[in-house]
Each structure stands twice: as C-alpha cells, then as structure tokens.
C-alpha positions as CSV (number, residue, x, y, z in Angstrom):
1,X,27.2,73.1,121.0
2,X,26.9,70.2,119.0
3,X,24.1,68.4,121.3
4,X,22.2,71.5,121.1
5,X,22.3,71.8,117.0
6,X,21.5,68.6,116.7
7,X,18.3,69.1,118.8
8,X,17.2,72.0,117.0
9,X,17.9,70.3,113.3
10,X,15.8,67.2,114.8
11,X,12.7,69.1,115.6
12,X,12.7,70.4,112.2
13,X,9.7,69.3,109.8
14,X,12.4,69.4,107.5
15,X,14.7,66.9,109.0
16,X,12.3,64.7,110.5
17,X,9.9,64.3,106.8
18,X,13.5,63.8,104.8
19,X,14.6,60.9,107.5
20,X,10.9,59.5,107.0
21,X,11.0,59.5,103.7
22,X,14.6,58.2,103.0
23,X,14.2,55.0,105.7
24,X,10.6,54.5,103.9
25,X,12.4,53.7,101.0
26,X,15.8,52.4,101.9
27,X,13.3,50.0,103.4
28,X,11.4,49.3,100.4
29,X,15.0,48.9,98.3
30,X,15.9,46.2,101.2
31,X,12.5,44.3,100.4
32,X,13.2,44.4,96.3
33,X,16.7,43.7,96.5
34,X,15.9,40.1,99.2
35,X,13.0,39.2,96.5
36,X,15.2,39.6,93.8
37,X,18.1,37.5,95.5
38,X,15.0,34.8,96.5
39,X,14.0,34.8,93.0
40,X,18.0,34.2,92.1
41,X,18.2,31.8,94.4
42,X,15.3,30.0,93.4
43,X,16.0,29.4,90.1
44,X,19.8,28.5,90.5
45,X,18.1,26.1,92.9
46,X,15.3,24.5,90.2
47,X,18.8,24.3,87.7
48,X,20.4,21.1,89.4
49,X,17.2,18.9,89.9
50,X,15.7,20.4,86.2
51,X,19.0,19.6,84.7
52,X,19.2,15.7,86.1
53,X,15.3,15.5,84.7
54,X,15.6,16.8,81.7
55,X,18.8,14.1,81.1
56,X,17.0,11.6,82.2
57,X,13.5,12.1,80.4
58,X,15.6,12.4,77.4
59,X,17.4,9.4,77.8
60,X,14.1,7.3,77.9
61,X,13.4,8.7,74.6
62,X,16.9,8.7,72.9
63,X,18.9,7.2,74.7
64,X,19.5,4.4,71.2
65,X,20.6,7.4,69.5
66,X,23.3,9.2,70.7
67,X,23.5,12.1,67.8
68,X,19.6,12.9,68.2
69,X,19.6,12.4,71.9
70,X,22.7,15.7,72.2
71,X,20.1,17.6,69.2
72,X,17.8,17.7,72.5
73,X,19.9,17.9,75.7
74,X,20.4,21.0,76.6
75,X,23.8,22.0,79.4
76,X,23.5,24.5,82.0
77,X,25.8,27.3,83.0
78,X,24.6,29.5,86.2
79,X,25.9,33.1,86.7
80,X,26.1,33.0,90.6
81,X,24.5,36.6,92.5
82,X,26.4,38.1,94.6
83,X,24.5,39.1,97.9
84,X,25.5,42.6,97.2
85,X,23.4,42.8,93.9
86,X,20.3,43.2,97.0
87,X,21.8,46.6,96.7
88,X,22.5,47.1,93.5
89,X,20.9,45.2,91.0
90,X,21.9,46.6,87.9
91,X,21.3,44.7,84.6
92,X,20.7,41.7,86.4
93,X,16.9,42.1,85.9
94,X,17.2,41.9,82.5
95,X,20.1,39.7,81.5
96,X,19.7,36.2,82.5
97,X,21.4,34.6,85.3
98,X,21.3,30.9,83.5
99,X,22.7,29.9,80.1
100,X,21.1,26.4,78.9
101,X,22.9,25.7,75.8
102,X,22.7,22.4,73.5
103,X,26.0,21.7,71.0
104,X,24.5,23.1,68.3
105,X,25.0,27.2,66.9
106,X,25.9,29.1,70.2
107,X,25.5,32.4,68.8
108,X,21.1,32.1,68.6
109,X,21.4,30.6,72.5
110,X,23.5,33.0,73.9
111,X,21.0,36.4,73.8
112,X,18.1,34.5,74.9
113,X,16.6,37.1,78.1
114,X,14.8,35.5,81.1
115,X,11.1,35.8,80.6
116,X,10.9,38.8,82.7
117,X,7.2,41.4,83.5
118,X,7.5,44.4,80.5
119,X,5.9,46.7,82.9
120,X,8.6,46.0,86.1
121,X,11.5,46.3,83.3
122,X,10.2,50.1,82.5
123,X,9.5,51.0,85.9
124,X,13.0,49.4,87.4
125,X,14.1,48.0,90.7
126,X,14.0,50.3,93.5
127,X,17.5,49.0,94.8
128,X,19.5,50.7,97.6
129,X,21.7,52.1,94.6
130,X,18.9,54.1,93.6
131,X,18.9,55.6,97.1
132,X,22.2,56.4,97.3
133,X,22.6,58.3,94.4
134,X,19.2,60.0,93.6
135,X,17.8,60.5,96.6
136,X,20.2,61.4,99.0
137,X,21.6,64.2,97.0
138,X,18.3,65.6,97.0
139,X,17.6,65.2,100.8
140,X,21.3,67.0,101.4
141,X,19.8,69.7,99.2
142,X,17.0,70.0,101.3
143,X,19.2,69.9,104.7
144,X,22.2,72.5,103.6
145,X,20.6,74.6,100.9
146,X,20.2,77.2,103.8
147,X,22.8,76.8,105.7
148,X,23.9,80.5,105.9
149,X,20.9,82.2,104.2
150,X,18.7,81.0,107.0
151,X,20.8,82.5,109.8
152,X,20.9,86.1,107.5
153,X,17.7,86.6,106.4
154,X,16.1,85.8,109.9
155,X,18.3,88.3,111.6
156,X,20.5,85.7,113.9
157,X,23.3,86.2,111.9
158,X,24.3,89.3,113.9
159,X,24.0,87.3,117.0
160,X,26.4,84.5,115.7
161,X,28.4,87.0,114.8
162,X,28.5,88.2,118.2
163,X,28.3,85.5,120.3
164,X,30.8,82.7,118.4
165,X,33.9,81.9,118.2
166,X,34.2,81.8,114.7
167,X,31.4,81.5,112.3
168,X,33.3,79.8,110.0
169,X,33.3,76.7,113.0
170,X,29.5,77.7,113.8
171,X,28.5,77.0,110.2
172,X,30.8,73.7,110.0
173,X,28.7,72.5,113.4
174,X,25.5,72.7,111.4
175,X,27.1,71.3,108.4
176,X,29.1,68.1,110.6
177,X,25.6,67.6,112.0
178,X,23.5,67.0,109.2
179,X,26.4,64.9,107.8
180,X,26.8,62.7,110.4
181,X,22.6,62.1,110.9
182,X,22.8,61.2,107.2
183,X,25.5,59.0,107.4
184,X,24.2,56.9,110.3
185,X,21.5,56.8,108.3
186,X,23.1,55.3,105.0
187,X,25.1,53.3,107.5
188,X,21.9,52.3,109.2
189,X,20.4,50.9,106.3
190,X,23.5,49.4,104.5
191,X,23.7,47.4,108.2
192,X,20.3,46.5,108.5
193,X,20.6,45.4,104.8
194,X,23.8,43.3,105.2
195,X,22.2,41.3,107.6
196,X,18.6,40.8,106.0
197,X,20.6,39.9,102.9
198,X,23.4,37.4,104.5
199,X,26.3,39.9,103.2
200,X,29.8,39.3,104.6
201,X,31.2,42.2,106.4
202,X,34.3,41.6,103.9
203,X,36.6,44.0,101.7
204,X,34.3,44.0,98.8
205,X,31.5,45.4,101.1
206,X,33.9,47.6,102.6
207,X,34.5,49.2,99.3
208,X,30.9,49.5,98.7
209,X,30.1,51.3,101.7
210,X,33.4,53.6,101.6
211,X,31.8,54.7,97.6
212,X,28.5,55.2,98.6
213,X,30.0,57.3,101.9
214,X,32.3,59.4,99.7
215,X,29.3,60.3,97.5
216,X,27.8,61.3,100.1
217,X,30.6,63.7,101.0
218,X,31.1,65.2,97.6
219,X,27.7,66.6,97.8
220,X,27.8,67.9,100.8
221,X,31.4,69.5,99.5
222,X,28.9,70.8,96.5
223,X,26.3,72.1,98.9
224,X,28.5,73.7,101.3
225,X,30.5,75.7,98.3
226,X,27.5,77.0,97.2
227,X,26.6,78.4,100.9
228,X,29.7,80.1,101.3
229,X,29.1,82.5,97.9
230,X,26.6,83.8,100.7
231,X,23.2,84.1,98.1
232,X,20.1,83.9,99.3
233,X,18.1,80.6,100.0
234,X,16.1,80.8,96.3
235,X,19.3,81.1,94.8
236,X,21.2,78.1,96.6
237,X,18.3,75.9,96.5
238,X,17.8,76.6,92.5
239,X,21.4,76.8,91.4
240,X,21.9,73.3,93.5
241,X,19.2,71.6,92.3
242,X,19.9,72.5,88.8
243,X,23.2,70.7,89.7
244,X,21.7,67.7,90.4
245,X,19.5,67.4,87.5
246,X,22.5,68.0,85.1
247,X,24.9,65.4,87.2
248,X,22.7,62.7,87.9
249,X,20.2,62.9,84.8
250,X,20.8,65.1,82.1
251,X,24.7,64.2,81.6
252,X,24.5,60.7,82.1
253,X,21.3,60.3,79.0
254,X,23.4,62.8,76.8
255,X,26.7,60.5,77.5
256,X,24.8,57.3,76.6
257,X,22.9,58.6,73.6
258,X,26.1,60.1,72.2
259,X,28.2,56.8,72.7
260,X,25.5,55.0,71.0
261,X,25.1,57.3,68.2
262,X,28.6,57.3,67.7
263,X,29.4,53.4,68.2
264,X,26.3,51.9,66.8
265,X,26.6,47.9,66.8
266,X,24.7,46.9,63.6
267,X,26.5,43.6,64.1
268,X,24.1,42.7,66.8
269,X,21.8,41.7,64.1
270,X,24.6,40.6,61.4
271,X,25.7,38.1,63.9
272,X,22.5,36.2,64.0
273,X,22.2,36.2,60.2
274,X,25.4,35.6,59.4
275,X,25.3,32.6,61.9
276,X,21.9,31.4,60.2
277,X,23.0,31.6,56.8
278,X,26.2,29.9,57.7
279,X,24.3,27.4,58.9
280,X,22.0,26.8,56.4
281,X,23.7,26.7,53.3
282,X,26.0,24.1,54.4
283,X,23.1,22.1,53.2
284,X,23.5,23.1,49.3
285,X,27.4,22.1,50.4
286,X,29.1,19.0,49.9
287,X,30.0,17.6,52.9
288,X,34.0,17.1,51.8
289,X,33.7,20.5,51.6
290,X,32.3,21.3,55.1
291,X,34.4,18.7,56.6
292,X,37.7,19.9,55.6
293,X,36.4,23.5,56.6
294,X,35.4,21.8,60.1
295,X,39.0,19.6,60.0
296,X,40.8,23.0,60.0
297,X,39.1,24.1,63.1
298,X,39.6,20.9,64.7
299,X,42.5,18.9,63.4
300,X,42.3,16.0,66.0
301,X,39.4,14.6,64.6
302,X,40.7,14.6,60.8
303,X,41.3,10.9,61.2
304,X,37.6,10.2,61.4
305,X,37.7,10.8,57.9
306,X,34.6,12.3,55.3
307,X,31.4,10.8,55.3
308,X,29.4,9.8,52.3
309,X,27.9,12.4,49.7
310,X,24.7,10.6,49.8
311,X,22.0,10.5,52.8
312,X,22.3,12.3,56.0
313,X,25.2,12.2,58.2
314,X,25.4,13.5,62.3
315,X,28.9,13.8,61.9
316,X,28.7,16.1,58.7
317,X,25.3,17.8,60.9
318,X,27.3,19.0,63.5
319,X,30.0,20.1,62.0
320,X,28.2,22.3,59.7
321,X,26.6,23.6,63.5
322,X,29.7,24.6,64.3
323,X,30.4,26.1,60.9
324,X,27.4,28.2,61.3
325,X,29.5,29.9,64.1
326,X,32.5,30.1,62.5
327,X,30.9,32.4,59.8
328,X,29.4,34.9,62.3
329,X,32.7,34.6,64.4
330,X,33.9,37.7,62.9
331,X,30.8,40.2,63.3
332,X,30.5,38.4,66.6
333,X,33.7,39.7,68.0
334,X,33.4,43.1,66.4
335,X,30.2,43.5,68.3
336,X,31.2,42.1,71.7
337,X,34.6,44.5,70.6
338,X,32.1,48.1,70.4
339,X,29.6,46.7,73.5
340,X,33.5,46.7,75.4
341,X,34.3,49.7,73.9
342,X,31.6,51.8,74.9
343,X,31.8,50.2,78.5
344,X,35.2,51.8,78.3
345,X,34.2,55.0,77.0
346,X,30.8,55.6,79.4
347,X,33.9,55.0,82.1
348,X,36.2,57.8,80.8
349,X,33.6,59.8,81.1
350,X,31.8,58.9,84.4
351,X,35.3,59.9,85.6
352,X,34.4,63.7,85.6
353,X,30.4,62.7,86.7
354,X,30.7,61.6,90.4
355,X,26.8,60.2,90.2
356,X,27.6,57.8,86.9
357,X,30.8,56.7,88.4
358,X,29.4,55.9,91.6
359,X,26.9,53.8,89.8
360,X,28.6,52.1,87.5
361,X,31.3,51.2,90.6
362,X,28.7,50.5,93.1
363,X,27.3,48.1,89.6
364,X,30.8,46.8,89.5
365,X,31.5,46.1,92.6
366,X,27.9,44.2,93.5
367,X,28.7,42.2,90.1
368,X,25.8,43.3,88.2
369,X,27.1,45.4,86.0
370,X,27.7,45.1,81.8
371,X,31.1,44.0,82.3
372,X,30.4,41.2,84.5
373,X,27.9,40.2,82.0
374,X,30.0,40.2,79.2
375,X,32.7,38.3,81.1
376,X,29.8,35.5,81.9
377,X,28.8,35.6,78.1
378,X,32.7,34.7,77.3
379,X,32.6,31.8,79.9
380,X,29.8,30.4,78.2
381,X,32.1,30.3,75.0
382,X,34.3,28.2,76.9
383,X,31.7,26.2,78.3
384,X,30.0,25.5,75.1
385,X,33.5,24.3,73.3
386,X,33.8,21.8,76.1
387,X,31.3,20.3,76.1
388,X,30.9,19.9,72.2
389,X,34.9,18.6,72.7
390,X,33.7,16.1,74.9
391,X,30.8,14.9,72.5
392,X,32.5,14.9,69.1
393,X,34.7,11.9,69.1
394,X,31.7,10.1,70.4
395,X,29.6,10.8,67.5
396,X,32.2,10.8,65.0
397,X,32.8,7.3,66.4
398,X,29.3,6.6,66.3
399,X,29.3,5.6,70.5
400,X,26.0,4.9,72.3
401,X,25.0,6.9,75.3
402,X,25.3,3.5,77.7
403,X,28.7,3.8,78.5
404,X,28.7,8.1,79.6
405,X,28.4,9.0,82.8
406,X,25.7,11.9,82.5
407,X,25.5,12.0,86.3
408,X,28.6,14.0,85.4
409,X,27.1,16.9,83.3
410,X,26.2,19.0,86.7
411,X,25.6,22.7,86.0
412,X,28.5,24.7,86.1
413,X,28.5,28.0,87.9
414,X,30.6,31.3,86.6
415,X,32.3,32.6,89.8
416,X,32.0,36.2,90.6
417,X,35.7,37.6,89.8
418,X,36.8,41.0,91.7
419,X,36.6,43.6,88.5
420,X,37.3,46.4,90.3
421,X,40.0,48.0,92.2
422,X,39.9,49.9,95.5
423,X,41.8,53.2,94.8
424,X,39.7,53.2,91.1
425,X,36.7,53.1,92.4
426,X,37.3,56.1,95.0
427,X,40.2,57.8,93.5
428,X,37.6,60.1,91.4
429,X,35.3,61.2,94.2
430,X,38.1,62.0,96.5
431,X,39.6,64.1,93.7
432,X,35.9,65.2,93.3
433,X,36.0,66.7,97.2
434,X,39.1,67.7,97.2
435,X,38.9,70.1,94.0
436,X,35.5,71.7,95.8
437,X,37.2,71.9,99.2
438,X,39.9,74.0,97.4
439,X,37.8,75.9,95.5
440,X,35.6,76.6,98.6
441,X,38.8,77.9,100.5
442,X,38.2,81.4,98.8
443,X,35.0,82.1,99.7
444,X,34.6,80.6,102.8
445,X,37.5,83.7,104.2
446,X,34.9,86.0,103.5
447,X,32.3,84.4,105.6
C-alpha cells in the first residue's frame, strides 16, 4: 500500500513543484551559508598576518616610546564560527566576529559592527534555518491540508470506506508518506550541507538535526489534528495557514516588541557618555586625585607612586583611561543585565511558540545566537584587563619596548562553549506533539 501511495503523491504537481521549490532553496541556503563561513574564514585568516604588521609597522615608528607606541597598537580577539552557523547564521551577520582593542576605554571599542552591505542586512541571509522553519511548515500545509477532504468531496471516500481495513490506518499511510518524503528531504539537505560545509557528524549536529526533525513533526501533529475535525479543504487550508502566520510571524514580532517596550535599555547610550565624560574630565582633575581613584582599582601598582601636578604624564594618561570605564561600569552592567534579561524572557516565551524556540535553539546550538555574543563580549573584558595588566608596570616603570617579546601578542580566539542542553532544546516540541497527539485522540475515533 505504501509503494502505491507514494507513487500517486509523486505524480502530483503538488508534490513534485513543493520538492522543486524546497531543494531550490535549501540549495541556495547551502551556497550563503559556505560564503558566509569563506568570508569568516577569511578574515580570521587576514587577523594573524595583519596583527604581526601592524606591530611591526608601529614599532618602526614608536618603538623609542613605549606609552605612545601602546596609544596605537591595537590586540586582537577572534570569535571562532562554528561550521554549523552555514546553517544558521543568526546575528553573526551583524555582530562582529573580531574585537581589535588598544588599552585605552574599552567601552567605545567594544560595539564597533563589521562594515557590513545596509541593503543585505535588511534583506537577511537565506540560511537553512530559514528553511526549516518558514518554509517547510508551509510546504506540509500544502501536502496535508487535504488529507481527508480530498478523499470526501471526490466521492472515494465511500470506496475507502469499503475496501480498507481501517481508515484511520489508510489516512496515517498518506500522512507517514508525505512525512517521510519530507524528512529525506531535510535529511538530504542537512547531509549534503554537512559535507559542503566540513561539519562533524558529532553530538552537537546530532541535536541540530533531531530539532529541526521534531519541528517537522509538530506540524505535521498540527496539520493532521486539523484533518481529523473532517472540514472541508477551504476550511483546513485557511484555519492552518492562519496558524502559521500567528506561530511563526505574528507572535514572535508582538513578543519582541513587547519585551522591548517593557525593558528598554536607555543605558546603551548612557554607557558611552558616561564613559566619555569619565574620561574627559579627569583632565580638569589633579592627578593625586585620579591616581588614588586608579590605586583603589589596582593596589599592586600603588608603590609606583603619584606623578607630578605639572606637565603631562602616561602613567597619570592611562589611568584616567581606565577611569573612564570605571565611571560607565555601572550603566554598563545594567545594560548588559536587561540585553540578558530579555534573552531570558524571549525564551520563557518561545517555550509555548515551537517556531521561536526552534530558532532561537537551532541559533544556540550553531553558536550564533545573542547569548553567544554576549558571552564573546564578556571575554573581551577579560582580554582587555590582561593585556593592560601586562603593560602597566611597564609604563609605570617607564620600560622601553626592546626588551618585550611582541612575537608573543598572537590573536586570541574565544572558543565556542556548548550553551545548550539536549533535553532543553527538545523537551518543548515533544511536549508540543504530544499535547496535539492527545488532543487529536478525540476526533480521530470519529473518523
């Protein structure tokens, strides 16, 4: 029975125009998401050699000035790509994959973007992500919407009714079919893609594929619950795609605009001024003054002592740098504190939305998401104390730059860490398929 259904599904313009058109683009997503890991690669590539130039060039012009020659150098910090963000790309097009950051203010080097096309940041990356969770919901629309009504309101019913088993089994057949074409398919292309993007076959992609199969799943759960209430075809095919434009448009942008409204983050802006002004009126300050403030921070380098009122001083310079962050550290934390907290919040809710959950976990679990970022944004805290650390006692102590070893200061890369867990990531769209089998259980007696 099964060979023969499958036949007669193939042979449908239906079928074979949906298969066209999904492989078309899972193609296309293949091709963006390989250009965009290229483009990655490239420039975390360009970051070593640039890095040793720029040292080097700098040298020739400082290099009798250690406090002027650090003003210049700048330190590099690369956000490695996970092959998986081919797939899903997230906010990886937008926020930048290297951090090049002198010893100087952190706060006005941490936000700067990578000089990115306006035009391709409003249209978006057509990633495999994309696929998965616009488009295929709308292709098992198109495959199940009719599942019963066809059969009824072209008279075979009767027949079935006659000549099967059970109907109940008969309708499954047509349902297993069109499941299982659609999951070689998604299987097809995450294969094809693995491979064309060097992805391991590991536990991370493992999890990837089991999300974006069990997605898959819940809307044929959703499709075949609305078949069994036995409506016609109009009826099915409005009421489900209705469905889909609440769960995978209109309840995600209401989400997001009511999190921002309610957790604005005015501090985004407060934190630069606040860093700025920090900064700058140091220089209407005596330098007693900003070196005790600095001494408190730091008391390992107290024994360096204050340096004269009169002239300029590097010592007193970068301490007031640092001070310029210690004013905006405040608003600086209460911002990355609400950008956390509606993370958190888009999460409780994407809990009850199986579309915005799978994104976010497929986001997640590819690295690309707005956790990761703020995770990479916290390293390059770290990063940026070291190295000034490192520098300090050699400019308090007023050292030359002959006896560093700058072949040293290679760029650092933030390691991808697993921030997801297996059973979170599925646990909600197995709930999701179980509640609709149950609720399905009713009307599928009366079938």
């Amino acid at each position: 029975m099964y060979r023969l259904l499958f036949r007669q599904f193939l042979r449908t313009k239906t079928c074979q125009l949906g298969l066209v058109i999904v492989l078309f683009l899972g193609s296309i997503s293949i091709i963006t998401g390989k250009k965009f890991l290229i483009d990655q690669d490239k420039v975390a590539g360009q970051v070593a050699e640039k890095q040793l130039t720029h040292i080097k060039r700098n040298l020739e012009l400082h290099g009798d000035n250690l406090p002027l020659l650090l003003y210049y150098l700048k330190f590099t910090l690369v956000h490695e790509t996970h092959p998986l963000a081919g797939f899903s790309i997230g906010q990886r097009d937008l926020n930048p994959s290297v951090q090049m950051v002198t010893i100087l203010t952190l706060e006005g080097q941490k936000y700067d973007t990578d000089l990115v096309n306006p035009t391709k940041l409003l249209y978006g990356n057509l990633d495999l992500s994309f696929i998965i969770v616009y488009v295929f919901p709308l292709l098992i629309i198109a495959f199940t919407y009719n599942l019963f009504s066809e059969e009824e309101e072209s008279g075979t019913w009767k027949l079935v009714n006659v000549m099967a088993k059970s109907k109940l089994a008969f309708l499954m057949g047509k349902l297993v079919v069109r499941l299982t074409l659609l999951v070689g398919v998604l299987l097809l292309l995450l294969g094809v893609g693995a491979v064309v993007l060097g992805i391991s076959f590991d536990s991370t992609f493992l999890i990837f594929v089991l999300t974006g199969l069990l997605y898959l799943i819940f809307w044929f759960a959703l499709c075949f619950w609305i078949v069994c209430l036995k409506r016609n075809s109009n009826f099915n095919a409005l009421a489900l795609l209705s469905i889909w434009l609440i769960l995978v448009v209109l309840l995600p942008a209401f989400i997001n605009n009511y999190i921002t409204t309610k957790h604005p983050v005015p501090e985004a802006l407060s934190t630069i001024i606040k860093q700025r002004d920090g900064y700058h009126k140091k220089w209407d300050t005596n330098k007693k003054e900003t070196m005790e403030t600095f001494y408190k921070d730091y008391p390992q380098f107290a024994s360096y002592g204050f340096p004269p009122e009169e002239g300029f001083n590097w010592s007193w310079y970068y301490a007031m740098q640092h001070l310029g962050d210690v004013e905006s550290r405040e608003e600086s934390q209460a911002m990355q504190q609400k950008v956390r907290l509606r993370e958190e919040l888009s999460r409780r809710w994407a809990v009850a939305i199986p579309s915005m959950h799978t994104q976010l976990a497929l986001n997640d679990i590819a690295g690309t998401g707005l956790l990761n970022h703020m995770n990479f944004l916290k390293h390059t805290n770290g990063f940026h104390e070291k190295t000034r650390l490192y520098f300090y006692p050699k400019i308090f102590s007023n050292h030359n730059s002959e006896g560093i070893d700058w072949d040293r200061f290679q760029p650092e890369y933030f390691q991808l860490n697993g921030e997801f867990e297996g059973i979170a990531v599925l646990s909600p769209l197995l709930l999701s398929i179980l509640f609709l089998m149950g609720i399905s259980i009713i009307p599928m007696r009366k079938l």
